[in-house]
FIDOKOL-134223 format. One record per residue: residue in three letters; residue number from 1; x, y, z of N, C-alpha, C in turn. Coordinates in steps of 0.05 Angstrom, whole numbers, plus 5000, padded with zeros to 4 digits. Layout:
BEGIN
NODE resn resi  npx  npy  npz capx capy capz  cpx  cpy  cpz
NODE  ALA  NUM    X    Y    Z    X    Y    Z    X    Y    Z
...
***
This chain:
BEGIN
NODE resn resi  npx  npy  npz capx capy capz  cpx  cpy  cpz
NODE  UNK    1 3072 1696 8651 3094 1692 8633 3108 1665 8639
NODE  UNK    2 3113 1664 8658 3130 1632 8677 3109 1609 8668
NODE  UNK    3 3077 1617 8661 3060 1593 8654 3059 1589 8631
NODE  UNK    4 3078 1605 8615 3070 1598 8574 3096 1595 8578
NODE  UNK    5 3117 1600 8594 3138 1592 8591 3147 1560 8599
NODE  UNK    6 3130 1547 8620 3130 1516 8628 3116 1507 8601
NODE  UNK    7 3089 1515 8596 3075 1500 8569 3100 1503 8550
NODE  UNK    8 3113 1523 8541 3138 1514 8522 3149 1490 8526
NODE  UNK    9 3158 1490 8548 3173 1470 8553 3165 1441 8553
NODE  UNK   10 3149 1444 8561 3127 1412 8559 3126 1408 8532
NODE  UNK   11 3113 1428 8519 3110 1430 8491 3141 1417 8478
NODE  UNK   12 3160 1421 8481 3188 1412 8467 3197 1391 8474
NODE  UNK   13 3179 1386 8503 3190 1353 8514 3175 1329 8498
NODE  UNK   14 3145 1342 8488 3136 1321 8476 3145 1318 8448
NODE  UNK   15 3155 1347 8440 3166 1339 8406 3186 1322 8410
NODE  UNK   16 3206 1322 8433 3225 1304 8433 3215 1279 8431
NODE  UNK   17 3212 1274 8448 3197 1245 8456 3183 1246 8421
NODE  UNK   18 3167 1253 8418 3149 1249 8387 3170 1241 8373
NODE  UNK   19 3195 1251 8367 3217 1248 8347 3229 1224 8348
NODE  UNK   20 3237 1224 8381 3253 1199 8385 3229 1171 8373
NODE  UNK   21 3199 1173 8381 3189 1152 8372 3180 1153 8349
NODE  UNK   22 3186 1178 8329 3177 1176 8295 3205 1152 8290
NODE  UNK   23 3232 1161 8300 3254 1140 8288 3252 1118 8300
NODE  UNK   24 3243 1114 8321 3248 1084 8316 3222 1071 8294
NODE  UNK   25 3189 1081 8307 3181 1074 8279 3195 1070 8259
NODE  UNK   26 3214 1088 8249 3220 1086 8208 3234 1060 8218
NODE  UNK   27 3255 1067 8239 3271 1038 8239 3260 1017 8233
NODE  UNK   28 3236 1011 8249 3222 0991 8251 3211 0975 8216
NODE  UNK   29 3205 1007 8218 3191 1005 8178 3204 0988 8161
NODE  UNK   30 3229 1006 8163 3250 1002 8147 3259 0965 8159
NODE  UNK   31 3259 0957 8175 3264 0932 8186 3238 0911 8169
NODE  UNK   32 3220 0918 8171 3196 0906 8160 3198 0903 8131
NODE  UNK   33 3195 0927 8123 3201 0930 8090 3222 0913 8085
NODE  UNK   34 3247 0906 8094 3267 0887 8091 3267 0856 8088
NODE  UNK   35 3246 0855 8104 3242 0828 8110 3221 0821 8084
NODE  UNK   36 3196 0837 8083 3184 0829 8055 3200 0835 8042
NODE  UNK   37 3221 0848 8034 3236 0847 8004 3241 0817 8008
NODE  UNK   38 3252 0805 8028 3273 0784 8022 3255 0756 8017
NODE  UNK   39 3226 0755 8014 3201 0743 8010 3203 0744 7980
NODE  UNK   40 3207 0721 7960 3208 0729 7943 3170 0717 7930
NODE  UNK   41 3157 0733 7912 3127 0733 7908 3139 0710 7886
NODE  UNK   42 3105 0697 7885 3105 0684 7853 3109 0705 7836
NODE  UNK   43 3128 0692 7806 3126 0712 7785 3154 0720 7793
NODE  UNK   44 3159 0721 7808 3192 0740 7813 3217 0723 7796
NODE  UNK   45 3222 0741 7788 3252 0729 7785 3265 0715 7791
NODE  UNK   46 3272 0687 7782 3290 0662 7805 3266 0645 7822
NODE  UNK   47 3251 0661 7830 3225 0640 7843 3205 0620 7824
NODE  UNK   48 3202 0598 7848 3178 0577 7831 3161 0573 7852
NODE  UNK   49 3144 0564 7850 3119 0561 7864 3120 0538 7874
NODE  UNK   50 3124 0530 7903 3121 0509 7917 3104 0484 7908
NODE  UNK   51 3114 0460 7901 3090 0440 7902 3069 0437 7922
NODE  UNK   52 3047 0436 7923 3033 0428 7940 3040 0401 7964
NODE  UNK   53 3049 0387 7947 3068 0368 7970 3085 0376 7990
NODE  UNK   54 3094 0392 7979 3121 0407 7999 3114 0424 8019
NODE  UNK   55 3076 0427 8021 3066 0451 8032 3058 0429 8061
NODE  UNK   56 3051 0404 8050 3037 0392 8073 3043 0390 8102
NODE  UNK   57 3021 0397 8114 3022 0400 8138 3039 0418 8149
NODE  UNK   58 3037 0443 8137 3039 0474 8136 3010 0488 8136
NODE  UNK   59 3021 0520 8148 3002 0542 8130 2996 0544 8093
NODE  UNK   60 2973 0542 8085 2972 0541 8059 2984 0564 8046
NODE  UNK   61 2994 0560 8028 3010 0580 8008 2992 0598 7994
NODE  UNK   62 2973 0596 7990 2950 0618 7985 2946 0640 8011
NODE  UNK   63 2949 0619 8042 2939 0635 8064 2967 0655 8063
NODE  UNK   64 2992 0646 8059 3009 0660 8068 3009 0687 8049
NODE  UNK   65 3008 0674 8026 3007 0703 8000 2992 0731 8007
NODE  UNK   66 2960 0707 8023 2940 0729 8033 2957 0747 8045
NODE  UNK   67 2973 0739 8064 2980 0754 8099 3004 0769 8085
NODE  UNK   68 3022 0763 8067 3043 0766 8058 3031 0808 8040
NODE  UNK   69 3021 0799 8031 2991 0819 8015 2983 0842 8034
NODE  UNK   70 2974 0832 8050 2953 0847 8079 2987 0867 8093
NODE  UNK   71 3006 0853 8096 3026 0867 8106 3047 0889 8084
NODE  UNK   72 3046 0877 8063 3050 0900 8040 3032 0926 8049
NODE  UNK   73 3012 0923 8048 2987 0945 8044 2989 0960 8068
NODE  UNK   74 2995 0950 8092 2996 0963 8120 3011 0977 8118
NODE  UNK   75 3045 0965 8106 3067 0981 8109 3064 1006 8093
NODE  UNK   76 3051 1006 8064 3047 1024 8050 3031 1048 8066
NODE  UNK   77 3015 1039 8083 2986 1056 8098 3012 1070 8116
NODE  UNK   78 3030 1059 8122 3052 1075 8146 3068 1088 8132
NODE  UNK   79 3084 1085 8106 3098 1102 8099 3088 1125 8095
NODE  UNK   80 3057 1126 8086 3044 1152 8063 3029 1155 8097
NODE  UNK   81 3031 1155 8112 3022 1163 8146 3053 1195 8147
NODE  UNK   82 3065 1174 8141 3091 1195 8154 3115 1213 8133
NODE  UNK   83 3097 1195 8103 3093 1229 8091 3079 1244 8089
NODE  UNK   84 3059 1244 8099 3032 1264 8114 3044 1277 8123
NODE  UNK   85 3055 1262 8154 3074 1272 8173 3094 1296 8168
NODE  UNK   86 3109 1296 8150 3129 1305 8144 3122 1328 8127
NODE  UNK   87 3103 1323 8109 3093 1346 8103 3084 1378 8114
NODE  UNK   88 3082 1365 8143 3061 1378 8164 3095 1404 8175
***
């Protein structure tokens, strides 16, 4: 009994711990997701599209859209992760 009673307990230390690091994840999320909002895309509202002049001797503006793109999609892959999660 004292040995399914320690596995409890272990068992509740890791949900803690699991919890404390699901929130900071969202924090984190939620920090990320912020920062692409404040990225405004071509096409948006109020935005224009950089001259190519203005880019020189920079990352290309196609490369960044790529990466800009690739991190949308990740963050999406983490939200619908941890409404899996939450489901559970």
């Amino acid at each position: 009994m004292s040995h399914l009673e320690a596995n409890v307990g272990g068992l509740i230390e890791k949900l803690q711990e699991c919890r404390k690091e699901n929130e900071l994840l969202r924090s984190e999320l939620a920090s990320l997701q912020n920062v692409l909002r404040s990225c405004k895309l071509p096409g948006s509202l109020g935005t224009t599209v950089p001259e190519p002049e203005a880019l020189a001797g920079s990352v290309p503006y196609a490369e960044k859209m790529q990466v800009k793109q690739k991190l949308v999609m990740i963050l999406q892959k983490i939200e619908m992760e941890f409404r899996n999660n939450q489901a559970l």
